[in-house]
N, C-alpha and C positions, 0 to 999 in steps of 0.2 A: 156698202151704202150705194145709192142711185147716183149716177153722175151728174152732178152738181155743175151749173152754170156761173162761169169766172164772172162779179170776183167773184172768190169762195168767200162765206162769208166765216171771219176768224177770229178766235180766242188766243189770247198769251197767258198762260198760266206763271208766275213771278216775275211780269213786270212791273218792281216797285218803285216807287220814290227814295227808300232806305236799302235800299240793298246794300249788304256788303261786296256783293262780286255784279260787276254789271250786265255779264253777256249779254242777256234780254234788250240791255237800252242798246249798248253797244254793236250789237252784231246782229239779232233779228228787228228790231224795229230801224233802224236804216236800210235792211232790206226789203222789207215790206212795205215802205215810206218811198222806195225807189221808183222810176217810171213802172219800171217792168215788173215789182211787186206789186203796186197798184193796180196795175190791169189783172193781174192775178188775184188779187186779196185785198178783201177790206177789212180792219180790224172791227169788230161788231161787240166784242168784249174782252175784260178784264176778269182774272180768279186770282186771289191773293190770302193770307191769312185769315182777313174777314172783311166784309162788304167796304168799310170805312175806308182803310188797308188800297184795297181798290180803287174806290172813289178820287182818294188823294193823287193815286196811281194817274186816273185818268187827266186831272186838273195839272198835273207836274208834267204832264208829257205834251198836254195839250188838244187830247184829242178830242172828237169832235162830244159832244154835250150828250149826243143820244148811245154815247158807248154805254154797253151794261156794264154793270159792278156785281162780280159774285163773289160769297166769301168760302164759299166751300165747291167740291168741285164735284161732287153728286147735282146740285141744282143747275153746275152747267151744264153739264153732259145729259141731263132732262131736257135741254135747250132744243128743238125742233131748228129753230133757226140757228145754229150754229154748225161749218160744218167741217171748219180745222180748228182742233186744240193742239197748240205747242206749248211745250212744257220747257221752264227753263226755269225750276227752283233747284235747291241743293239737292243734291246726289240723293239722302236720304229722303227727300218727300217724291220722289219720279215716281214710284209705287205710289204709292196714296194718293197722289193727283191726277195722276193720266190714267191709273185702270177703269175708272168709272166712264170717261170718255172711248179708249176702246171696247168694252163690251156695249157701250152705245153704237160700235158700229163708226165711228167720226173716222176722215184722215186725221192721224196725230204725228206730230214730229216730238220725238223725245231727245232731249241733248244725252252726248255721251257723258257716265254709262247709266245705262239705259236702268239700273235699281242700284239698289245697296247692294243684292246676293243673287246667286246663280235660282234658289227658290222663287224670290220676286222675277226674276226673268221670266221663268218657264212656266209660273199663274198667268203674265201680259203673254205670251206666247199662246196660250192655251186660249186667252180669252179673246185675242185678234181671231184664231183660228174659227172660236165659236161664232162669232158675229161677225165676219167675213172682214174687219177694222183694217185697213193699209195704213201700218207703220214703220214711219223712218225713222233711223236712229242718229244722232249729228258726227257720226266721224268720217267727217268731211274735207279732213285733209287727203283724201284719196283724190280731190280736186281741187288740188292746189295747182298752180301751173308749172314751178319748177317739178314735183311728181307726173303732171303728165305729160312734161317733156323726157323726163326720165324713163317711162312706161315707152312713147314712142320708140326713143334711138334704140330701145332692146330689142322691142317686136318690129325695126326697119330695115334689122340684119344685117346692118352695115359693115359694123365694127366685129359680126361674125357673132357665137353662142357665149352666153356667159358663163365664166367659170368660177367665179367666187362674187362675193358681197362683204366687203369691210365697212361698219357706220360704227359712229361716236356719239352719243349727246349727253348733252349736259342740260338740267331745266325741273319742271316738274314743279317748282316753286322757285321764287327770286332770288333766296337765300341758301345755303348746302344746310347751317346751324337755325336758323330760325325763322318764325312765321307767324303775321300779323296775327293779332285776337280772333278776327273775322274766320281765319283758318284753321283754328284750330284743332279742328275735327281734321286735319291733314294727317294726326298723328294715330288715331282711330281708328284700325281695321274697318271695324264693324260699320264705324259710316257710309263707307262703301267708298267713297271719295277722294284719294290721296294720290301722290306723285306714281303711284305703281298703277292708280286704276284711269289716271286721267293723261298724265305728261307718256308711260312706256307706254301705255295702250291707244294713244295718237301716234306715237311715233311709231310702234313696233305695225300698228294696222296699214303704213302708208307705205311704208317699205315692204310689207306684203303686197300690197295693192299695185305695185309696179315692177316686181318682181316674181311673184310667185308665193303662193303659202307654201309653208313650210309642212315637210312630212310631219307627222303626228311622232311613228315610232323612233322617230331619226333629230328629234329635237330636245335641249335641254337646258334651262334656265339655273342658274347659282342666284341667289339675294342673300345677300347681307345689310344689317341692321348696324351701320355704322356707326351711326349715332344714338342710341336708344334713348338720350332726352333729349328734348328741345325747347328753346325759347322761344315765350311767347309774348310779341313785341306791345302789350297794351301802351307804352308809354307814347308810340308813336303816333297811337289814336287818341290818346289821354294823356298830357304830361304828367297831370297828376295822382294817376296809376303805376305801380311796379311791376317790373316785367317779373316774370315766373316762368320756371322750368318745369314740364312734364314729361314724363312715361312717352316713348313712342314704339309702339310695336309691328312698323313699316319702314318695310325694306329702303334705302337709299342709294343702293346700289346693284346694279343687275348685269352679269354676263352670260349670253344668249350665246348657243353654238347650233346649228342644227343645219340639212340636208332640203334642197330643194327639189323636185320631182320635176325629169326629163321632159323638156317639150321642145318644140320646133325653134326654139328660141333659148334653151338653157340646155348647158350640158349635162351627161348622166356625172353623177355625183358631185356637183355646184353644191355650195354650202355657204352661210351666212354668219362671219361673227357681228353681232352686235354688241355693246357696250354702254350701257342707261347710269348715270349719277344725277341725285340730287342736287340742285342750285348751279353755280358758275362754275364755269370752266377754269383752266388754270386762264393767267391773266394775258389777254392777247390773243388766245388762241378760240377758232370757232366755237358758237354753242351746238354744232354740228357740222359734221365732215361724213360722208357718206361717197364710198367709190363703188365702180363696178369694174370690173377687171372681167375681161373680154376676149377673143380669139387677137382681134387687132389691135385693141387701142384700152385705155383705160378713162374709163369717165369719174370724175369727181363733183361731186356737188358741196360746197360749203355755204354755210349761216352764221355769220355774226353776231347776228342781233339774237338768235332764238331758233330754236330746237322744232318747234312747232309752224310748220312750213301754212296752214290754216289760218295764222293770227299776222299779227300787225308786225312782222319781223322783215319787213324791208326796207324800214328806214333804221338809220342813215345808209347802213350798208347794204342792199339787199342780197338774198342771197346769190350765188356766181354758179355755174355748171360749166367746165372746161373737159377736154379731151384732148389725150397725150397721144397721141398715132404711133405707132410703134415702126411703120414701116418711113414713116417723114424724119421720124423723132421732133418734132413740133407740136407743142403745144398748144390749141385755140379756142375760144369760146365758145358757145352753144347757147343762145339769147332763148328766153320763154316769155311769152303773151300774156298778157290779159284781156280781155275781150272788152269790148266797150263801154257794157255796163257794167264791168266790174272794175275799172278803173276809177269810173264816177265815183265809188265806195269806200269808205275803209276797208283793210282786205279779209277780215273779220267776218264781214257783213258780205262781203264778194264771195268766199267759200260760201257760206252759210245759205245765199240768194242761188247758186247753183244748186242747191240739193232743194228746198223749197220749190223752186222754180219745176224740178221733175217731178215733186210731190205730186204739187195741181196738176200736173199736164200727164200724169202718167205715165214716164219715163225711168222706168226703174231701174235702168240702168247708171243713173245719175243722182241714187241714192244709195244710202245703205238700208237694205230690208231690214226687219226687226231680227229676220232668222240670220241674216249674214252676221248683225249685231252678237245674237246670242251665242254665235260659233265662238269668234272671238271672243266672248268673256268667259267660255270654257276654255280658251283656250288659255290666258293669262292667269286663272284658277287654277290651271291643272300646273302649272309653271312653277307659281304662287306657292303650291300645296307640297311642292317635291322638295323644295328649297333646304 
């Protein structure tokens, strides 16, 4: 598409009134509502189930009266005036809402992950390529600030080359045993949606992202199905409903072993264990601990609050980064920033505003391409598939 004059003018594809999961309200409409989304973007429309759907959308958030209302997302993507659609419905409708907008040629941002199957990836892939479409994908904890303080102390060679990666998390959903009504497609491969495609593949893409991807023939994932039913909590949202057990045929547990590729900043044969469980942790202990073990010194990163360094997990506790010196033998902190306008924010919406914010301005370095996207979900597939 032709370069378009800030703001841009932009669509939200499922931001409802009823939603069961908020992202949309939550994390991109406070960044877009920001100074610095403003100057960037003006919301010009709404796409949702159907016109009404929308409508309601518009009067619940408040926006201004001349916002359009569309119910399907062929008549947006016809829209001449439109000229970002972000997509922020469930996992299964990201194909059916956003392909119509990239083979229109739009910037689109898609939340992670980016379809249900590796097929719907590589149709959006195909179809960006044909109509020249620039698409982000939201995993966007690769600009979290604790990750890129983490990214820094490796490539500042202080502490000297790395020679291993030990991480832990725990997450992916609230509970290890069960999950509200709304989630229920959690237990659902085929939704595309669930703790392996949304909590290990935030976590496992962030820890690449400051470290190193991992070699292809030198890696290897175990999953296990620890629980193969689950509760599902209707009472919580309905007293007068009975909770119910079903079928789940998603992994809940994942041990990652693989080899990182030599560079000026990692040594030759550096390797990664990783460590992914469903819900909480044991009781007390971080919902992530993440070290890096180093010529000199050993870096730790822990979270208390959440696995997911991208979302709201720095209250009460936020997460800490220390470093053991091995030559002091002392222990000390390593503080990480946030930038101005990402403080003003929830930090939801603070990730989420950095990768927007490259969209418009064409910094792509400060997103994830769609191709970078599509690597990673072969990659968690092919993981997935050996199990």
């Amino acid at each position: 598409m032709a370069t378009a004059k800030h703001p841009l003018r932009t669509a939200i594809i499922g931001l409802s009134a009823s939603a069961v999961t908020s992202w949309a309200s939550n994390a991109h409409l406070p960044a877009l509502l920001s100074p610095r989304g403003r100057e960037l973007f003006t919301i010009t429309a709404l796409c949702n189930s159907s016109k009404s759907a929308a409508e309601a959308a518009i009067k619940h958030y408040n926006l201004p009266s001349s916002t359009k209302a569309y119910g399907d997302p062929e008549s947006l993507a016809a829209d001449p005036d439109i000229d970002v659609v972000i997509c922020n419905t469930r996992v299964d409708k990201h194909f059916e809402t956003s392909l119509a907008s990239v083979k229109a040629g739009k910037l689109v941002y898609i939340e992670w992950p980016t379809a249900s199957n590796l097929e719907q990836v590589e149709t959006i892939v195909d179809a960006a390529k044909a109509s020249g479409s620039k698409v982000a994908v939201g995993l966007h904890g690769r600009w979290a600030p604790p990750v890129v303080k983490i990214k820094e102390i490796l490539e500042s060679g202080e502490y000297g080359k790395l020679l291993s990666v030990e991480t832990r998390a725990y997450g992916g959903a609230i509970d290890r045993a069960s999950v509200s009504s709304g989630l229920a497609y959690f237990a659902d491969r085929k939704v595309g949606g669930n703790p392996v495609t949304i909590g290990f593949s935030h976590f496992i893409d962030f820890i690449q992202a400051a470290v190193g991807e991992l070699e292809p023939s030198a890696s290897h994932a175990l999953m296990q199905n620890q629980r193969p039913s689950i509760r599902i909590r209707h009472s919580q949202e309905d007293p007068s409903k009975q909770d119910e057990t079903i079928p789940k045929d998603v992994p809940d547990l994942i041990t990652l072993h693989g080899t990182l590729p030599e560079t000026a900043h990692v040594a030759k044969g550096a390797s990664i264990s990783a460590f992914f469980r469903t819900g909480q942790p044991f009781k007390g202990n971080p919902s992530l601990s993440w070290s890096l073990v180093l010529e000199r010194a050993e870096v730790l990163l822990s979270s208390h609050a959440g696995a997911m360094l991208q979302v709201n997990v720095y209250d009460p506790i936020p997460p800490q980064i220390v470093v053991h010196e091995y030559a002091t033998d002392e222990v000390k902190a390593i503080p990480f920033q946030f930038t101005e306008e990402q403080k003003a924010l929830p930090k939801s919406a603070a990730m989420v505003l950095t990768c927007l914010v490259a969209l418009a301005t064409g910094d792509e370095s400060r997103y994830v391409s769609l191709e970078s996207a599509r690597r990673r979900a072969k990659q968690v597939e092919g993981w997935w598939n050996t199990e």
